[in-house]
Backbone as JSON, one array per atom type, in Angstrom:
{
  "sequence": "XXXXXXXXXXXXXXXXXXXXXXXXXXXXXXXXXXXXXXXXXXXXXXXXXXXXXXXXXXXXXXXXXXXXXXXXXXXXXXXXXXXXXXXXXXXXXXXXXXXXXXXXXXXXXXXXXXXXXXXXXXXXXXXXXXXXXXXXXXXXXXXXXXXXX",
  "N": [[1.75, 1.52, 11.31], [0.18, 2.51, 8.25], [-1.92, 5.27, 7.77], [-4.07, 4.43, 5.64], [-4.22, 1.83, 5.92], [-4.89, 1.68, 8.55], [-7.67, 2.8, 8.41], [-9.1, 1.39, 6.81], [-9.0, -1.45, 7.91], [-10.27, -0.74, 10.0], [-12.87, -1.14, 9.01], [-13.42, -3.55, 8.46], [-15.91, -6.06, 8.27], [-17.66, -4.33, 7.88], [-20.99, -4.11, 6.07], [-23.25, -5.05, 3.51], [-26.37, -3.7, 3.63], [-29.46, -4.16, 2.96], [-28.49, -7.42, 2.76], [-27.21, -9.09, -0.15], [-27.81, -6.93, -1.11], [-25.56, -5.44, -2.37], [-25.7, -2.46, -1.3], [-24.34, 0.0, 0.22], [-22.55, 1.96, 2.61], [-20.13, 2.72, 1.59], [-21.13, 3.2, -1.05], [-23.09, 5.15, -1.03], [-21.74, 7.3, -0.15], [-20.34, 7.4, -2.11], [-21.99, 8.08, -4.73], [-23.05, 5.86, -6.38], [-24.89, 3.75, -5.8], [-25.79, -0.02, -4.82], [-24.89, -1.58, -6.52], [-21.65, -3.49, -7.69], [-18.88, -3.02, -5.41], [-16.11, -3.23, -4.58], [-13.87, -1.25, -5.65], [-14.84, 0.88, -4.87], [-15.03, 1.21, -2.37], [-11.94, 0.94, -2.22], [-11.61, 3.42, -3.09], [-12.75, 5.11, -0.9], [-11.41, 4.63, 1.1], [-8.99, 5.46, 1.04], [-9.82, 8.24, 0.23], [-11.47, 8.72, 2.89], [-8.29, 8.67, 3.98], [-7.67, 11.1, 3.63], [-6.03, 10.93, 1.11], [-7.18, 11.32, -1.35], [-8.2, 9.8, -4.44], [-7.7, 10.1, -7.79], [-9.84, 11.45, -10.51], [-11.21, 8.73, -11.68], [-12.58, 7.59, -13.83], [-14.43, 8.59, -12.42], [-16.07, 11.33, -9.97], [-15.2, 10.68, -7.7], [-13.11, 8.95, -7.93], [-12.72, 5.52, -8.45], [-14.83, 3.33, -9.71], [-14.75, 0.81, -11.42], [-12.73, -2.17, -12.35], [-11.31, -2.96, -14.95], [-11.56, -0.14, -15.9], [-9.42, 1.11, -13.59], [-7.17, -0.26, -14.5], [-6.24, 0.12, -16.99], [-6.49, 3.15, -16.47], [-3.6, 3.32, -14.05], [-2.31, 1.93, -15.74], [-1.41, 3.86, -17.65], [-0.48, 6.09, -16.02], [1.61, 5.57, -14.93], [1.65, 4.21, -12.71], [1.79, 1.34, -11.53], [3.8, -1.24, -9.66], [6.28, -3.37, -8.85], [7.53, -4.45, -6.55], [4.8, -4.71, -3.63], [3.76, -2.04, -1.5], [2.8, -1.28, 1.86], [-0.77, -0.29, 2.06], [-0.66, -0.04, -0.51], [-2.51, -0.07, -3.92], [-4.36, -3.09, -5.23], [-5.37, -5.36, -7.64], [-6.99, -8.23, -8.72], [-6.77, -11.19, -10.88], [-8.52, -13.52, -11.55], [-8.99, -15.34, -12.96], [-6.58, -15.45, -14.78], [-6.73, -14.2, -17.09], [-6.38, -11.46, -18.11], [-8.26, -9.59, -17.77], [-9.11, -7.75, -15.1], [-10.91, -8.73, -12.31], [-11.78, -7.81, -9.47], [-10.26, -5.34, -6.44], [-8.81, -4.58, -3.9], [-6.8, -3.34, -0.68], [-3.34, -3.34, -0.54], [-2.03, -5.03, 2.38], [0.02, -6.9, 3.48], [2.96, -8.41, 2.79], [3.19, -12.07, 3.52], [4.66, -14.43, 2.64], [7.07, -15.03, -0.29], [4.87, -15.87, -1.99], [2.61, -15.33, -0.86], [0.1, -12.98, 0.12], [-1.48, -10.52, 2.3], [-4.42, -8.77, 2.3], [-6.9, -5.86, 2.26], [-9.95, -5.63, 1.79], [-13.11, -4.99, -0.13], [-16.73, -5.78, -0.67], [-16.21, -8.8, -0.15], [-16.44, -12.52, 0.06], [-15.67, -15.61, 1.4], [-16.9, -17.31, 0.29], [-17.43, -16.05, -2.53], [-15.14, -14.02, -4.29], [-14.85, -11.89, -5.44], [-17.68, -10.58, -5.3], [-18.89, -10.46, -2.95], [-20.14, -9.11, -0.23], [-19.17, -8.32, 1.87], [-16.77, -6.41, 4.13], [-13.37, -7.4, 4.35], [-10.54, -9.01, 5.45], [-8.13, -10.9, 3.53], [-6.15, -13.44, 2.84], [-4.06, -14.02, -0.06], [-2.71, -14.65, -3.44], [0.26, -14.17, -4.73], [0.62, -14.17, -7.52], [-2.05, -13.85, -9.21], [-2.37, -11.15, -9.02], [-1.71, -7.75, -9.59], [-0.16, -4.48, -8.48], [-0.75, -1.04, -7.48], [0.62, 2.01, -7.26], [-0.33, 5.27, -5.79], [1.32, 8.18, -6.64], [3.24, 10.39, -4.82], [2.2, 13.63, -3.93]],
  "CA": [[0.7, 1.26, 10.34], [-0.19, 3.78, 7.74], [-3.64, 5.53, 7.66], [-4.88, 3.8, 4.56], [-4.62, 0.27, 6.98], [-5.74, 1.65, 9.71], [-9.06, 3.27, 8.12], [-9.61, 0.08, 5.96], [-8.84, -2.08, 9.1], [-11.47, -0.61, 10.8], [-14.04, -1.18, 8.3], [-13.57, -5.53, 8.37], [-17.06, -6.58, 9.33], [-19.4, -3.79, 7.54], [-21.47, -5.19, 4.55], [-24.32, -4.3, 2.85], [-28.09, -3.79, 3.98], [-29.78, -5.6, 3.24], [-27.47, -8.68, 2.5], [-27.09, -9.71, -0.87], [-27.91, -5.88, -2.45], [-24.71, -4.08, -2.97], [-26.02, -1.31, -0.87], [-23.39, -0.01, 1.68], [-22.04, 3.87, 3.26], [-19.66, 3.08, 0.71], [-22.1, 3.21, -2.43], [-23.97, 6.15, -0.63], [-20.62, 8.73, -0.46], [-19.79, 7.73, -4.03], [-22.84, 8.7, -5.65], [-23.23, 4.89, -6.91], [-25.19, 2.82, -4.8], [-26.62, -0.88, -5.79], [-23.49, -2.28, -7.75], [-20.38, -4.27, -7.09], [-18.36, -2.05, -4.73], [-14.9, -3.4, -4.26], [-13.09, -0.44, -6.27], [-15.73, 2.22, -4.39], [-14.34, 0.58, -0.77], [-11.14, 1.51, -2.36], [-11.72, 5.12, -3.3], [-13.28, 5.75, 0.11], [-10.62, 4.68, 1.87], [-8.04, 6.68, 0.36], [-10.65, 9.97, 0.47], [-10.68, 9.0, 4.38], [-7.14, 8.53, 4.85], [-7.08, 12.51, 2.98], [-5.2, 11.06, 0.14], [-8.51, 11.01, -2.54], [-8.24, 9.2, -5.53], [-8.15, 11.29, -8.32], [-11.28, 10.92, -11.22], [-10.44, 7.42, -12.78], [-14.12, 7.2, -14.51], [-15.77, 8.62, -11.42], [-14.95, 12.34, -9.71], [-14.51, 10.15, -6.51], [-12.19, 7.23, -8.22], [-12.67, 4.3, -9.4], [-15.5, 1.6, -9.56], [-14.62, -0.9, -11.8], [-11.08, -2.52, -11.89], [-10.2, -2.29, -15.53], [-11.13, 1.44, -16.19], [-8.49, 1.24, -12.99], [-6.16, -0.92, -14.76], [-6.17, 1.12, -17.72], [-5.52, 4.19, -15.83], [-2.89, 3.14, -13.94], [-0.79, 1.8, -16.66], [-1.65, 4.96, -18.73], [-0.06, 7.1, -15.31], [2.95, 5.03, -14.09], [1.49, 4.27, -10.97], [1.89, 0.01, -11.56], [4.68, -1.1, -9.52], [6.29, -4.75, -9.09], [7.45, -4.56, -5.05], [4.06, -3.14, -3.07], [4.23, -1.99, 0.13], [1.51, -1.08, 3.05], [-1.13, 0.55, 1.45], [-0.5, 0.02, -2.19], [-4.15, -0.57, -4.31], [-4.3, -4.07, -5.7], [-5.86, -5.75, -8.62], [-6.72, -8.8, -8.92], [-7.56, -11.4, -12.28], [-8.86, -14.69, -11.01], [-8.47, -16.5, -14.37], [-5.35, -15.28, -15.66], [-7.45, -13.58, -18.44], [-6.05, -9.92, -18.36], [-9.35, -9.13, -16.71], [-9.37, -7.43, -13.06], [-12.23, -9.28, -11.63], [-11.56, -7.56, -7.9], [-9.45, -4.8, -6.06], [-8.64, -4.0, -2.35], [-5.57, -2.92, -0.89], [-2.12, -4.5, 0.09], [-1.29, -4.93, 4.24], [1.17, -7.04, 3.83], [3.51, -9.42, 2.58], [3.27, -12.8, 4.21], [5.52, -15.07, 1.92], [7.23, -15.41, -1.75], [4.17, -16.53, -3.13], [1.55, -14.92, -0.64], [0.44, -11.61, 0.77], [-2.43, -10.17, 3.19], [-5.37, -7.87, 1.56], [-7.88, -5.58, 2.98], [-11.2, -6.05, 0.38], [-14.55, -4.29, 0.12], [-17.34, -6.89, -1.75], [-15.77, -10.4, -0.69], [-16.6, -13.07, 1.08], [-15.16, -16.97, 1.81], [-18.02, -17.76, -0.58], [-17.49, -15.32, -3.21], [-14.39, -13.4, -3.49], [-15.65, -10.31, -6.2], [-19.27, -10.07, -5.07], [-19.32, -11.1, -1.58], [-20.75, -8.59, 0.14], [-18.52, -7.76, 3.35], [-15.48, -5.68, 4.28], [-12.42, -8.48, 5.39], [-9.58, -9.14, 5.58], [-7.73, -11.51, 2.98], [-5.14, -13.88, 1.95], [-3.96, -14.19, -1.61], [-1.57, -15.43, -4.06], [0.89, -13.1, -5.98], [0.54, -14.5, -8.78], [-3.13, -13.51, -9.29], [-2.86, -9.8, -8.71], [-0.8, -6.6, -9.87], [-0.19, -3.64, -7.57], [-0.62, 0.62, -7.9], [0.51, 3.38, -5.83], [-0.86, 6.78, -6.12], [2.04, 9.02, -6.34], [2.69, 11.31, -3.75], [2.87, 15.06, -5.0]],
  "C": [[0.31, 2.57, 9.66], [-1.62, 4.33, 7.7], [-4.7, 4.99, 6.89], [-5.28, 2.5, 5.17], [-5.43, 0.54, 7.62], [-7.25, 2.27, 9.77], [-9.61, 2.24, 7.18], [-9.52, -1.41, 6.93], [-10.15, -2.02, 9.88], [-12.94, -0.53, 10.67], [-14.39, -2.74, 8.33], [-15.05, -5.46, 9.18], [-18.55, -5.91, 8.55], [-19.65, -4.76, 6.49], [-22.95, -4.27, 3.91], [-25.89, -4.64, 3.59], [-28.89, -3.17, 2.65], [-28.54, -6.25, 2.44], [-28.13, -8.52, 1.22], [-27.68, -7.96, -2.24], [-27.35, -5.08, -3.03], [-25.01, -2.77, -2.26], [-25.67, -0.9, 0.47], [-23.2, 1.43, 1.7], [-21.45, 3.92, 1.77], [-20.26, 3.4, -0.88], [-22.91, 4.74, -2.19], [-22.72, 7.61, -0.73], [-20.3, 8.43, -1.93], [-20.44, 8.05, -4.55], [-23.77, 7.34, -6.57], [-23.45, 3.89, -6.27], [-25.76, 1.17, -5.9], [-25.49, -1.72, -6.89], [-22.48, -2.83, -6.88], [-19.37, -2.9, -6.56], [-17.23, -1.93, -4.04], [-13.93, -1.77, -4.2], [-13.86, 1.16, -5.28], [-15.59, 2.16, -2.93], [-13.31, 1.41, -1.42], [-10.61, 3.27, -2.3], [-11.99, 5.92, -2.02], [-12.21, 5.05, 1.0], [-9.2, 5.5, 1.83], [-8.85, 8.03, 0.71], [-10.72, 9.84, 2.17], [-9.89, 9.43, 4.97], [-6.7, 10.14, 4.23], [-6.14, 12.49, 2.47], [-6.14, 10.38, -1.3], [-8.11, 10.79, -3.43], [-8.26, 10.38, -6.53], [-9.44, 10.82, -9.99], [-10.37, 9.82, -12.16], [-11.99, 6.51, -13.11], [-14.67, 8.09, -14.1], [-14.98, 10.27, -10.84], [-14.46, 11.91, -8.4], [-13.65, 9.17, -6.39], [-12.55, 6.81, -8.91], [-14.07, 3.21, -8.58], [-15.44, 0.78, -10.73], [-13.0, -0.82, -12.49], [-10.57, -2.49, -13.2], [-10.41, -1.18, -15.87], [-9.8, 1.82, -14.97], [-7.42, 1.12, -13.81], [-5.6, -0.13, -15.73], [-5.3, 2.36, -17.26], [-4.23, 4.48, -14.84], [-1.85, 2.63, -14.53], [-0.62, 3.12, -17.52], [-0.22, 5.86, -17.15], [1.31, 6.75, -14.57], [2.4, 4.84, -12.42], [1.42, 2.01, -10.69], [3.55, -0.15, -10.88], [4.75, -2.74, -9.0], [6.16, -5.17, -7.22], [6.04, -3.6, -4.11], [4.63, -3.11, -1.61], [2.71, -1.41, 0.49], [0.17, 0.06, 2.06], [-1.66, 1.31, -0.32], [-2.26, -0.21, -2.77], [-3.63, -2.07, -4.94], [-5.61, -4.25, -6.41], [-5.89, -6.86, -8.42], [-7.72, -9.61, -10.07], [-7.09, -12.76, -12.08], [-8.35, -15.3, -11.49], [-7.57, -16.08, -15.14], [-6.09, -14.98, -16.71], [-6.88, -12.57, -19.44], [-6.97, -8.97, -18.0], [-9.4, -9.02, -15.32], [-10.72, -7.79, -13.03], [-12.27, -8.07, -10.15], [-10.6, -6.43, -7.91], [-9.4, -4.41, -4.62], [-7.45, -3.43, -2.11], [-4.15, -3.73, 0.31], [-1.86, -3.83, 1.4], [-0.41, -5.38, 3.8], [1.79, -8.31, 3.35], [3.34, -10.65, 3.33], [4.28, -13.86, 3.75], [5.89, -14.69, 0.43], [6.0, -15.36, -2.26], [2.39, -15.91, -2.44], [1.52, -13.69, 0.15], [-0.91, -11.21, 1.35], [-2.86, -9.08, 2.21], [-6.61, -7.09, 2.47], [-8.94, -4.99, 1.79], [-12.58, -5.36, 0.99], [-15.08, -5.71, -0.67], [-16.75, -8.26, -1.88], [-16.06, -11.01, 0.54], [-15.69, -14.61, 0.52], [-16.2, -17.69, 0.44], [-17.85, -17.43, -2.18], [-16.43, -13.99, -3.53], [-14.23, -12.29, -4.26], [-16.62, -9.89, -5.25], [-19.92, -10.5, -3.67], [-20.14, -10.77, -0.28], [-20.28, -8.32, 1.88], [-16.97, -7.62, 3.07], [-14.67, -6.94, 4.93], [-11.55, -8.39, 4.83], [-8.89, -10.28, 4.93], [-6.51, -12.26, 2.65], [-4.65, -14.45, 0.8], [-3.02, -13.77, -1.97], [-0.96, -14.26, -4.8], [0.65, -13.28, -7.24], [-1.2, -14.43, -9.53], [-3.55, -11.94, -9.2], [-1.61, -8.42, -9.44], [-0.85, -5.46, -8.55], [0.22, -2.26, -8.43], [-0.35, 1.44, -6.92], [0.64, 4.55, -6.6], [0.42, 7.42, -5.79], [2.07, 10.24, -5.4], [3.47, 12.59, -4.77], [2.9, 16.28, -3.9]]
}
């Protein structure tokens, strides 16, 4: 398992205090507490695993999914096969709008693949308000990997 799993693994369960306000560790190291905090899970798990995001809006990453999207097609970092680790996007309604982002564990079939998500719940799967563990459709998501340098 690579470090990015296993430090986003070990986050399934936190959430925000109080419930329902956006206000988590992760909002408090980014500088941006009080907001949707998928993409700011993301960033802080990467700056964990001591492979930090580099400024994509923010000087700690990324919080919101298309200034991501954007900057990952701008940098070549969009790629079709992911693997362990990869960031993911995803755009509920086939729009062209990233609603969401967490990051890819793991293939499970053709058509489906395991996610580890900041801001989702069973209820709500943007704005949900707890760290878990996900399954979801390929066909709903794109994938990025940060180049290694």
């Amino acid at each position: 398992m690579n470090k990015i799993i296993e430090i986003a693994q070990a986050e399934i369960g936190q959430g925000e205090t109080p419930i329902n306000s956006n206000i988590t560790k992760y909002g408090t190291w980014f500088g941006l507490n009080g907001v949707a905090w998928c993409a700011i899970f993301v960033s802080w798990v990467y700056f964990k695993a001591g492979n930090a995001l580099p400024k994509i809006g923010y000087t700690k990453g990324y919080a919101g999914c298309q200034t991501a999207y954007v900057y990952f097609k701008a940098n070549g970092w969009l790629v079709t096969e992911p693997i362990e680790g990869d960031i993911v996007l995803f755009d509920w309604n086939n729009d062209g709008r990233y609603d969401h982002t967490g990051i890819f564990k793991e293939k499970i079939s053709a058509t489906k693949f395991k996610s580890i998500e900041g801001n989702t719940s069973l209820v709500n799967d943007s704005n949900g308000g707890e760290v878990m563990e996900r399954t979801r459709d390929f066909k709903q998501a794109i994938f990025a990997r940060k180049p290694i340098k």
